[in-house]
VOLUM-140679 format. One record per residue (C-alpha): residue number from 0; y, x, z. Coordinates in pm, whole numbers. Layout:
N
<site><num>NUM</num><Y>Y</Y><X>X</X><Z>Z</Z></site>
...
END
This chain:
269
<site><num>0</num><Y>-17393</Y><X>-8819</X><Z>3624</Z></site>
<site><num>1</num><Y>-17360</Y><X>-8988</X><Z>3322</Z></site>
<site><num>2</num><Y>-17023</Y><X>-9185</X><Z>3460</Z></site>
<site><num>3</num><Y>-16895</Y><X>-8808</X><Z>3536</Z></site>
<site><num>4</num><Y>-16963</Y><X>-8684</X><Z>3225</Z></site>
<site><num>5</num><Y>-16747</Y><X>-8992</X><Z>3042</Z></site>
<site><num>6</num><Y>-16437</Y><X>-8909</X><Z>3278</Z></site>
<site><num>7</num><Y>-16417</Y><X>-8558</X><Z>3171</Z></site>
<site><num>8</num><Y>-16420</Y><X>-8617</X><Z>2821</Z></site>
<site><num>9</num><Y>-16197</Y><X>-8889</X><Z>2853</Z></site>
<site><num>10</num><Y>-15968</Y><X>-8636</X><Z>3079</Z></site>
<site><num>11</num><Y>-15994</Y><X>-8324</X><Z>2822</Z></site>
<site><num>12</num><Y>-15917</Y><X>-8620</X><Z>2520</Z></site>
<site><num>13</num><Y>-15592</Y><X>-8699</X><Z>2670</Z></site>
<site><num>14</num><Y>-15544</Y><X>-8320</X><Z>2773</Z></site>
<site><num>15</num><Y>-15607</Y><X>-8217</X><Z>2391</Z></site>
<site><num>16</num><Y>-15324</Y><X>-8516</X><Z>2270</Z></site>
<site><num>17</num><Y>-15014</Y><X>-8330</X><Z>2483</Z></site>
<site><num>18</num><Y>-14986</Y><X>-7980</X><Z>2280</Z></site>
<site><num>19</num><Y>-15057</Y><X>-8207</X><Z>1933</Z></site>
<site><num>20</num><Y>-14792</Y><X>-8407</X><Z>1976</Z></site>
<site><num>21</num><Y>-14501</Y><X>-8158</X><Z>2099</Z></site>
<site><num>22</num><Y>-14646</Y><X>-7936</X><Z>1792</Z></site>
<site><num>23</num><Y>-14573</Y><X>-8204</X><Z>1543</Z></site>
<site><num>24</num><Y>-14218</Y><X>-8237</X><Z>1764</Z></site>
<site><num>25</num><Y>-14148</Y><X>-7867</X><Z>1720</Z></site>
<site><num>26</num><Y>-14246</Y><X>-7850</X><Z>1344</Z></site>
<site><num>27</num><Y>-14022</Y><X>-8137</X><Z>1252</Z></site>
<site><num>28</num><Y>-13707</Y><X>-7936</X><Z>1449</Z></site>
<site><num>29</num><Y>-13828</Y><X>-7639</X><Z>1267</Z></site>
<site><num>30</num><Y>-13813</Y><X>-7803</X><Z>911</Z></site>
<site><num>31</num><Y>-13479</Y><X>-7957</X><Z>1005</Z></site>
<site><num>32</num><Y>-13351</Y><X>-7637</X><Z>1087</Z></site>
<site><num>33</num><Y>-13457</Y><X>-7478</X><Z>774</Z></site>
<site><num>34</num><Y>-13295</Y><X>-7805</X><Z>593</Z></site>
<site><num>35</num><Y>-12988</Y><X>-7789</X><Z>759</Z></site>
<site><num>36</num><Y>-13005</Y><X>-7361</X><Z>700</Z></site>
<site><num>37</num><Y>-13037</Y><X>-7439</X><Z>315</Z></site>
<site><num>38</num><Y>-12756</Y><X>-7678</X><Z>323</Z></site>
<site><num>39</num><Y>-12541</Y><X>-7469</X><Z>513</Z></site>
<site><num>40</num><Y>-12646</Y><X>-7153</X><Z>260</Z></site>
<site><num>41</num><Y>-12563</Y><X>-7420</X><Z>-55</Z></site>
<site><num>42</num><Y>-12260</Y><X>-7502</X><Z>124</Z></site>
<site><num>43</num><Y>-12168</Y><X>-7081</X><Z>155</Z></site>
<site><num>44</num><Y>-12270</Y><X>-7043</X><Z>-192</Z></site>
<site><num>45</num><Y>-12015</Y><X>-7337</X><Z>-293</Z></site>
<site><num>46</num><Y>-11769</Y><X>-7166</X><Z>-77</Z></site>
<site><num>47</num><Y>-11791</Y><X>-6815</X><Z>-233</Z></site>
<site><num>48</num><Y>-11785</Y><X>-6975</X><Z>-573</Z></site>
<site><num>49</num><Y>-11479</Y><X>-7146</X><Z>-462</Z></site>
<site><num>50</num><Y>-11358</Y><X>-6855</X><Z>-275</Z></site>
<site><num>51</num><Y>-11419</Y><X>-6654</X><Z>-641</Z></site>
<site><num>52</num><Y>-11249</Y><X>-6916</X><Z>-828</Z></site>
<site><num>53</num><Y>-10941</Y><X>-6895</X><Z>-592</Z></site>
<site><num>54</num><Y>-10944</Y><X>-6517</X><Z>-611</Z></site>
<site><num>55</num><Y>-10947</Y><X>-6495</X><Z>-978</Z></site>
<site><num>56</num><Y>-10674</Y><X>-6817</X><Z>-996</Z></site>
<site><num>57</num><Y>-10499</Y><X>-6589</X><Z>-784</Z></site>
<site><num>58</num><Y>-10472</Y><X>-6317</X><Z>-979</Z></site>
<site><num>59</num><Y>-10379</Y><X>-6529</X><Z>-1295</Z></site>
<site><num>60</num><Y>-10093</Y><X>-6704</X><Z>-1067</Z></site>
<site><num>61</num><Y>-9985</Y><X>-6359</X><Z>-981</Z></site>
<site><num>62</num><Y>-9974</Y><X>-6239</X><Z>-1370</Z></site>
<site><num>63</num><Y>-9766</Y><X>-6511</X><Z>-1454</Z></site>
<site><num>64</num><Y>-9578</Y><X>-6487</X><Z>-1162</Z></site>
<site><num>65</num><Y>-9507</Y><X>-6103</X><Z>-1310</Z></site>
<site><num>66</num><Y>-9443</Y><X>-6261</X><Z>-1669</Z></site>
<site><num>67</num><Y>-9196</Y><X>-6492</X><Z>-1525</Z></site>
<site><num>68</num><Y>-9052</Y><X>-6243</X><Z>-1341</Z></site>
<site><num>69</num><Y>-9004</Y><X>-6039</X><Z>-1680</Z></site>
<site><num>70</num><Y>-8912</Y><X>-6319</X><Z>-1850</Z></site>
<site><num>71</num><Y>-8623</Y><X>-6403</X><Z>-1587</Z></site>
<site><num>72</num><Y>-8531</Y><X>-6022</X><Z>-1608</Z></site>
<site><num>73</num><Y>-8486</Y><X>-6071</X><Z>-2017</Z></site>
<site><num>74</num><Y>-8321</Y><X>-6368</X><Z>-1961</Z></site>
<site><num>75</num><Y>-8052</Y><X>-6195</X><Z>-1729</Z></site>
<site><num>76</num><Y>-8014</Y><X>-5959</X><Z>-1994</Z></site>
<site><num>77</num><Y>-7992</Y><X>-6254</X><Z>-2245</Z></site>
<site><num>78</num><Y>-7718</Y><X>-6383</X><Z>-2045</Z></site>
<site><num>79</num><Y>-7506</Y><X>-6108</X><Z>-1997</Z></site>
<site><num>80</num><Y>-7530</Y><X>-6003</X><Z>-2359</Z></site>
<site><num>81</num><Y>-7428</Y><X>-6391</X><Z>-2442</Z></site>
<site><num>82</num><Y>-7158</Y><X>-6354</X><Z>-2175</Z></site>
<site><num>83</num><Y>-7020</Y><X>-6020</X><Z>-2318</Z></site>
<site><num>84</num><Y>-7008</Y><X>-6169</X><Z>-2674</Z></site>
<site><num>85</num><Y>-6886</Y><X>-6491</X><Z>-2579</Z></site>
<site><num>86</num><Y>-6609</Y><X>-6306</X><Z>-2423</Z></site>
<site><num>87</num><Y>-6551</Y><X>-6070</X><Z>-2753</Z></site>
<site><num>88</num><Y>-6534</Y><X>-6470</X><Z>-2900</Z></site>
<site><num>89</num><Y>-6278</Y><X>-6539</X><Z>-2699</Z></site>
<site><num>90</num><Y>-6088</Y><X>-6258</X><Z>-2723</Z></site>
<site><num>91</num><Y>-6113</Y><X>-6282</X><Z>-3096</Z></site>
<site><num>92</num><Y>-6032</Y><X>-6657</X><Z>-3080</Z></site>
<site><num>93</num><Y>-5701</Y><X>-6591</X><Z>-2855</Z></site>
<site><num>94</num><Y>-5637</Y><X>-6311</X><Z>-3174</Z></site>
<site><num>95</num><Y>-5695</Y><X>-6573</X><Z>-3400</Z></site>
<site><num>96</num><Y>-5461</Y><X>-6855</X><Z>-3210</Z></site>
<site><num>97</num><Y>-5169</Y><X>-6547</X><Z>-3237</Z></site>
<site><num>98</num><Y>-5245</Y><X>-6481</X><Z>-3559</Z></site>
<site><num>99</num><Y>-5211</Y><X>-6834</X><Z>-3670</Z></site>
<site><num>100</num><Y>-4900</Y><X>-6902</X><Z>-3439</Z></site>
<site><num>101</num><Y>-4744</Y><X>-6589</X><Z>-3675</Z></site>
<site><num>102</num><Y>-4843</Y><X>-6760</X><Z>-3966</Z></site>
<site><num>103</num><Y>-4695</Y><X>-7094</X><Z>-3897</Z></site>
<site><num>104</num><Y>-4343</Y><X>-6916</X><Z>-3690</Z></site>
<site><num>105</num><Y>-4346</Y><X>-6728</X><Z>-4034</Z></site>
<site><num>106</num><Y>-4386</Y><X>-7016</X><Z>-4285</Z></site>
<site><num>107</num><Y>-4106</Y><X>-7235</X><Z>-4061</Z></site>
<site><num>108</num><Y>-3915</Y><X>-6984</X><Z>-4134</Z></site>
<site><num>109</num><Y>-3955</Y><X>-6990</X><Z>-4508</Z></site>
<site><num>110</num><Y>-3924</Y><X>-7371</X><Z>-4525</Z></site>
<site><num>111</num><Y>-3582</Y><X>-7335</X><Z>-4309</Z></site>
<site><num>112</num><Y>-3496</Y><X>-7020</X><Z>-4586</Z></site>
<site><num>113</num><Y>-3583</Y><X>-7262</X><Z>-4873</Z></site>
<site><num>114</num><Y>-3419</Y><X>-7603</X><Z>-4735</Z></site>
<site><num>115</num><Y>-3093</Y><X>-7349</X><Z>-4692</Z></site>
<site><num>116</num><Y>-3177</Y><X>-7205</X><Z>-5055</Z></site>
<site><num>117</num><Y>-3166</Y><X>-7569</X><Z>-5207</Z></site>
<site><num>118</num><Y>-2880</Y><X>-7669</X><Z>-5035</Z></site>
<site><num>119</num><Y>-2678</Y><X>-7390</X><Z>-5199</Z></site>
<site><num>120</num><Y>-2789</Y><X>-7420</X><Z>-5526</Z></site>
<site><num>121</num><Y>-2745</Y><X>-7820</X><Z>-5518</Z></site>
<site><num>122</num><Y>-2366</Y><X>-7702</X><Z>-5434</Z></site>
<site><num>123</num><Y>-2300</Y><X>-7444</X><Z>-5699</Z></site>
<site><num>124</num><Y>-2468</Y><X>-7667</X><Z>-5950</Z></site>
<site><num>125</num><Y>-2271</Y><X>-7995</X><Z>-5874</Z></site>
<site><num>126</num><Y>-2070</Y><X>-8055</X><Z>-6163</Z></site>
<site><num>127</num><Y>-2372</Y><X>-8062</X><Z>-6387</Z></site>
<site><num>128</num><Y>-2544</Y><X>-8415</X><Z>-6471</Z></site>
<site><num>129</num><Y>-2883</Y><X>-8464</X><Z>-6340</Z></site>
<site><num>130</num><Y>-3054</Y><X>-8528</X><Z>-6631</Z></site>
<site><num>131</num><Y>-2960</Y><X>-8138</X><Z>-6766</Z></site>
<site><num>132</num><Y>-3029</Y><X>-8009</X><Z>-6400</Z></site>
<site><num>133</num><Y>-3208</Y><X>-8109</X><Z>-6113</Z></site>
<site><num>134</num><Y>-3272</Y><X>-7881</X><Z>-5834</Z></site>
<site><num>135</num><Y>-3587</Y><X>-7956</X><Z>-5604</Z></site>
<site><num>136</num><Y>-3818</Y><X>-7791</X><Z>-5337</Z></site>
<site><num>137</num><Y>-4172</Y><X>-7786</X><Z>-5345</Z></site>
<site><num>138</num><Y>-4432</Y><X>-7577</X><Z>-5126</Z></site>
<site><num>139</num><Y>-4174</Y><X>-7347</X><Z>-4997</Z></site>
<site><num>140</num><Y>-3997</Y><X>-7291</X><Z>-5298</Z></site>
<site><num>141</num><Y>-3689</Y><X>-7425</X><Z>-5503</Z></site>
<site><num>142</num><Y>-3719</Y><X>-7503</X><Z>-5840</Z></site>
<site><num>143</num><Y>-3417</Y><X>-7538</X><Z>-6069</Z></site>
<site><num>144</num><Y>-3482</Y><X>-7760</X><Z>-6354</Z></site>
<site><num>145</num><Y>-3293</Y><X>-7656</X><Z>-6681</Z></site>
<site><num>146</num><Y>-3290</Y><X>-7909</X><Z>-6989</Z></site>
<site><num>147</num><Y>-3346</Y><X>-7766</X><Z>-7387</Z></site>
<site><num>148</num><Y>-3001</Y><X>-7984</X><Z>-7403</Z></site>
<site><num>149</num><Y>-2810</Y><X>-7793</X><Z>-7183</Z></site>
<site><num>150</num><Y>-2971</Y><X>-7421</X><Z>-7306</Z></site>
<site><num>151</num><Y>-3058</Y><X>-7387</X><Z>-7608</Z></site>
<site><num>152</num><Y>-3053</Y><X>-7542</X><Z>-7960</Z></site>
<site><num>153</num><Y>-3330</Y><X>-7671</X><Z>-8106</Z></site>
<site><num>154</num><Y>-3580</Y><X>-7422</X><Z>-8200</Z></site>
<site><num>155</num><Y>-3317</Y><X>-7178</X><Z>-8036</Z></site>
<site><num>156</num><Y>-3327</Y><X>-6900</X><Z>-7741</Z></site>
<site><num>157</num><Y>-3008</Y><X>-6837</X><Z>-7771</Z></site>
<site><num>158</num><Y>-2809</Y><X>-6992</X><Z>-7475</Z></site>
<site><num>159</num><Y>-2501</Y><X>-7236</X><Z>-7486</Z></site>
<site><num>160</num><Y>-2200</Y><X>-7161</X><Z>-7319</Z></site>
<site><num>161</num><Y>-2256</Y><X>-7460</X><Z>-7107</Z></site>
<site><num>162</num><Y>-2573</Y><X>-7290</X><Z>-7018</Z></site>
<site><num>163</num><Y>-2433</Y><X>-6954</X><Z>-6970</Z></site>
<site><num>164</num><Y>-2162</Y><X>-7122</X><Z>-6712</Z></site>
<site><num>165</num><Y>-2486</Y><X>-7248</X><Z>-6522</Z></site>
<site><num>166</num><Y>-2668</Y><X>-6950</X><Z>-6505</Z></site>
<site><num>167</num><Y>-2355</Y><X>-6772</X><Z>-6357</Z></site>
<site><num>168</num><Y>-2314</Y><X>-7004</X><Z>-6071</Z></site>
<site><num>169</num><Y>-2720</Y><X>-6946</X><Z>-6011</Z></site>
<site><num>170</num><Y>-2613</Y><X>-6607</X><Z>-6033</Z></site>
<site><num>171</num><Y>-2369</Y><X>-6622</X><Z>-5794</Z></site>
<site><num>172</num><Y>-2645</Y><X>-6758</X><Z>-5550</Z></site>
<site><num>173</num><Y>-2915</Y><X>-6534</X><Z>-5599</Z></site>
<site><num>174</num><Y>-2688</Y><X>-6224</X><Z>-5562</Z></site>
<site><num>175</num><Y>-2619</Y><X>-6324</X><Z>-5193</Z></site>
<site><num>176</num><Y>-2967</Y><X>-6380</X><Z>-5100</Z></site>
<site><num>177</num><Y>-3149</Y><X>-6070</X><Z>-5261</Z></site>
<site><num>178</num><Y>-3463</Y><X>-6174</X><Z>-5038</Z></site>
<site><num>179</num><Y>-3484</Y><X>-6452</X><Z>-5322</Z></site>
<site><num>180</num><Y>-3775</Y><X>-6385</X><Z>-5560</Z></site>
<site><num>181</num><Y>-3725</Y><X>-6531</X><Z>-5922</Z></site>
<site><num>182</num><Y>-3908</Y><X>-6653</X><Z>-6184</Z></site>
<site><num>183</num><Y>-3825</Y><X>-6820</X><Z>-6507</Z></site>
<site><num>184</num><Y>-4052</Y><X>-6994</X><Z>-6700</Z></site>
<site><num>185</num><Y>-4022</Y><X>-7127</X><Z>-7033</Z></site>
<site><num>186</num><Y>-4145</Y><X>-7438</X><Z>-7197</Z></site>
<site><num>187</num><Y>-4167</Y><X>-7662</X><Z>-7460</Z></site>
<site><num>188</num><Y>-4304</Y><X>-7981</X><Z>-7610</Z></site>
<site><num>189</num><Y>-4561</Y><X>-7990</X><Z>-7827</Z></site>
<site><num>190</num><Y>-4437</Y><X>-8080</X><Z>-8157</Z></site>
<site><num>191</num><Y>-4547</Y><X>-7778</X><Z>-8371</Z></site>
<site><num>192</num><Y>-4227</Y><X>-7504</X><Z>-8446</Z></site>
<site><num>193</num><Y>-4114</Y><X>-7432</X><Z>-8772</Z></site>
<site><num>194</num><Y>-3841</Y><X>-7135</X><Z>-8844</Z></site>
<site><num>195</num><Y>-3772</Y><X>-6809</X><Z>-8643</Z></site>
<site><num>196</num><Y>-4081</Y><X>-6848</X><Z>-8418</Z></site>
<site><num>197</num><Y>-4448</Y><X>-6895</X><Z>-8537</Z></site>
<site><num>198</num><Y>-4557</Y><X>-7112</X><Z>-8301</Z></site>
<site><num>199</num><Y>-4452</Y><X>-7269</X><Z>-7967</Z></site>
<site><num>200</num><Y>-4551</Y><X>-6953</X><Z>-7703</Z></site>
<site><num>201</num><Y>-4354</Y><X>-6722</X><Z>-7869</Z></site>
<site><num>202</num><Y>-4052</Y><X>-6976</X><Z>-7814</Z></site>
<site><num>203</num><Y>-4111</Y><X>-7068</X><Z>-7487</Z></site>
<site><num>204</num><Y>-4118</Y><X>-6664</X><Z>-7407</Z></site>
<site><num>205</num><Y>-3783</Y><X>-6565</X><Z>-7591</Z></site>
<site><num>206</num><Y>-3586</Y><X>-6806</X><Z>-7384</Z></site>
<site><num>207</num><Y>-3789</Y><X>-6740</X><Z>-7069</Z></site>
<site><num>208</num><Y>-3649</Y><X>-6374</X><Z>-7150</Z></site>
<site><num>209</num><Y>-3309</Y><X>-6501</X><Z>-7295</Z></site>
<site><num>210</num><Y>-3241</Y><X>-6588</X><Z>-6928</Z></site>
<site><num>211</num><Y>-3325</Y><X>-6330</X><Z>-6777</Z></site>
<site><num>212</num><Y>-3128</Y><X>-6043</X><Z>-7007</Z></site>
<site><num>213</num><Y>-2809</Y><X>-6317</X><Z>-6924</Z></site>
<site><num>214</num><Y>-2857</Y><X>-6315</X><Z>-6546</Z></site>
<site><num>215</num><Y>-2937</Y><X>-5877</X><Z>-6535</Z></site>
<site><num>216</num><Y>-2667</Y><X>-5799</X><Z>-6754</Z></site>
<site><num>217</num><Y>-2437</Y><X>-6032</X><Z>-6714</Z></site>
<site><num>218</num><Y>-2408</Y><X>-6117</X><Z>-6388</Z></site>
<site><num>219</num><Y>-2589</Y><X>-5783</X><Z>-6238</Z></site>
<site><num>220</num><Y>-2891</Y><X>-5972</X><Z>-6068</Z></site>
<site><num>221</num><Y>-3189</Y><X>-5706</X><Z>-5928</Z></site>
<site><num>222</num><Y>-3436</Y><X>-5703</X><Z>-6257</Z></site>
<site><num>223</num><Y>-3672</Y><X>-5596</X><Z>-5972</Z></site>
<site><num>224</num><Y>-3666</Y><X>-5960</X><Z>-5851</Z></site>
<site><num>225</num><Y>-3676</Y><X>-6120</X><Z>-6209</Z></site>
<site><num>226</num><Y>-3997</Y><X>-6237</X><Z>-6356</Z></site>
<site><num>227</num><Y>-4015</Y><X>-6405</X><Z>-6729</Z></site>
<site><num>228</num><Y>-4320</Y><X>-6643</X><Z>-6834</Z></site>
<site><num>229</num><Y>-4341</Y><X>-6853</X><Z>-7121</Z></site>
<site><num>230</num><Y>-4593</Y><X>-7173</X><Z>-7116</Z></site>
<site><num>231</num><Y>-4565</Y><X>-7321</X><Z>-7488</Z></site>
<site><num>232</num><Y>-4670</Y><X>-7705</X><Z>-7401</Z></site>
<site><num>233</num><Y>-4938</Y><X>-7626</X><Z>-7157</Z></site>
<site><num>234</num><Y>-4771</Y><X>-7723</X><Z>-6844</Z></site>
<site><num>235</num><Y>-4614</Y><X>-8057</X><Z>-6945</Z></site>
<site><num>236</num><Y>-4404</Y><X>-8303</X><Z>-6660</Z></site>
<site><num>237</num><Y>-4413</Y><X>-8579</X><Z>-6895</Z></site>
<site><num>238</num><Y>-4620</Y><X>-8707</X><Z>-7210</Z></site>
<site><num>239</num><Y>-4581</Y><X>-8568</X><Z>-7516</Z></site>
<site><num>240</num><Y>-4630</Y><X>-8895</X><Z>-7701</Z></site>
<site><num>241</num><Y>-4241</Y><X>-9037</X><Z>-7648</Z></site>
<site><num>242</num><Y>-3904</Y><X>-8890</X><Z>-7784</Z></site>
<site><num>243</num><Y>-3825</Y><X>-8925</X><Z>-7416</Z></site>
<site><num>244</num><Y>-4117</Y><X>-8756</X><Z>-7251</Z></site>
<site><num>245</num><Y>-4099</Y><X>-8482</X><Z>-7553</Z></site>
<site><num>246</num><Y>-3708</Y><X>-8399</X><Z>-7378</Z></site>
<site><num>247</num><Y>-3821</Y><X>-8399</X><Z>-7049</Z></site>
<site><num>248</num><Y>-4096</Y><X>-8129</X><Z>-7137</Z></site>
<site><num>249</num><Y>-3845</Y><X>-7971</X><Z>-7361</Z></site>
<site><num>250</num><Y>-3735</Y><X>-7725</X><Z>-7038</Z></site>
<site><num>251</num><Y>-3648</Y><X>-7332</X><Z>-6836</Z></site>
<site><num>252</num><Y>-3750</Y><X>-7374</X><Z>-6475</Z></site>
<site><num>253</num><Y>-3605</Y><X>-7126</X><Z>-6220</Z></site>
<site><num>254</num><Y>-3832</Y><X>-7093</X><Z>-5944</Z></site>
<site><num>255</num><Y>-3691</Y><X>-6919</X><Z>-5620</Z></site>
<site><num>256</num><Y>-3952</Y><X>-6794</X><Z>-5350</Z></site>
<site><num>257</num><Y>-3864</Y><X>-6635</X><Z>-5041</Z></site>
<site><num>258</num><Y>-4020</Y><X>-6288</X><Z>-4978</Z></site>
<site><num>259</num><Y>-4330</Y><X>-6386</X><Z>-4827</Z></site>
<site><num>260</num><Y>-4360</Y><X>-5967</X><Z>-4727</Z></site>
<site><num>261</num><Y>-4444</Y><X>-6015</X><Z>-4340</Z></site>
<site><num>262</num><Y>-4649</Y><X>-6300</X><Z>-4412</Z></site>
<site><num>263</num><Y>-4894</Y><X>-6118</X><Z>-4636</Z></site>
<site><num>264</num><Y>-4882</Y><X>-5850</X><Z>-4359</Z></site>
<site><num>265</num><Y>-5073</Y><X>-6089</X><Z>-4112</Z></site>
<site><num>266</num><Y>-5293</Y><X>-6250</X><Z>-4400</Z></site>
<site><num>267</num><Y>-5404</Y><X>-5852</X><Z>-4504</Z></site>
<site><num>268</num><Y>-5478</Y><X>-5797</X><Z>-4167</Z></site>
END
């Protein structure tokens, strides 16, 4: 009895250890589950974070998707406005270009006018010496170099036949080319004047406009065209401190210009 009584306890101890043990089995699958459900709700809550972050990146990608969009819209405009005022540069440039090609068709011409113009008066004026006359060209224009020795006396502005003969074959050059502009300036050294004139201005002017009543009413040339200045010793060639630079400054100069008319056209407009 007592034997019996050792098997069955023995037999309900080892019954007893089967549910313990697949209990214990089933609980640690249980709290694996619930780790690996935490980890997996973590890993959701990562995702809709990052699925938040994306969204909202999104939305900033697509605003400056917009700006650029705007800004690529502006700079279209940008471009066509440069384009249309480039071409209005262009256009002005090519208006420019003529304008110029005018000016320089226009100012060949009046270097051709004024070669011609020299060549003439170097011809009427030949049988004077060249230290009472010289006849050059400067800038366009000819200038026609008259000596005190060959004009006038000495503290004069009244003119010597020898002058008058001169001024008659200018005369005789200007009156063929009435698109000839003329001025006649007077001057002087700068010794100070003693007799009819006060000082050396008023000289310098009086034979300035002795010329100019000889070449009008003597030999008929447009007063229109005539132009009298008088420069005292302001405007010397030579130095005032030699006999021989005194004589040199001691002179009328003719200046002839070409009408410059159509070439002040194009610079007014």
């Amino acid at each position: 009895m007592k034997s019996f009584t050792i098997v069955l306890g023995a037999m309900l101890l080892l019954a007893g250890c089967g549910p313990s043990k697949q209990l214990l089995q089933s609980q640690a699958e249980s709290a694996q589950l619930r780790s690996d459900s935490t980890r997996l709700a973590n890993q959701v809550t990562d995702l809709q974070g990052n699925i938040a972050q994306l969204k909202n990146n999104i939305a900033q990608l697509k605003t400056q998707v917009d700006n650029l969009s705007a800004q690529n819209n502006q700079l279209g405009q940008q471009s066509a406005s440069q384009q249309s005022q480039l071409d209005q540069s262009k256009m002005t440039l090519q208006q420019q270009q003529q304008r110029l090609q005018q000016l320089q068709n226009l100012l060949a011409q009046q270097r051709a006018k004024s070669e011609e113009l020299k060549n003439k008066m170097e011809q009427a004026l030949n049988g004077f010496s060249s230290s009472d006359l010289t006849v050059t060209q400067k800038n366009g224009k000819v200038y026609v170099s008259l000596s005190e020795n060959l004009l006038f006396p000495s503290g004069s502005a009244v003119v010597n036949p020898k002058g008058v003969d001169a001024l008659s074959k200018l005369a005789s050059v200007l009156n063929v080319n009435p698109d000839i502009s003329v001025d006649i300036e007077g001057h002087t050294d700068s010794i100070p004047i003693r007799g009819r004139y006060p000082d050396n201005w008023e000289l310098s002017t009086a034979r300035a406009n002795a010329i100019v009543r000889i070449l009008v009413n003597n030999y008929k040339v447009d007063p229109v065209r005539v132009e009298a200045l008088g420069h005292a010793f302001y405007d010397p060639i030579d130095t005032n401190s030699t006999p021989d630079g005194r004589a040199r400054n001691r002179r009328t100069e003719i200046i002839l210009s070409p009408k410059l008319d159509e070439l002040y056209k194009i610079i007014g407009s």
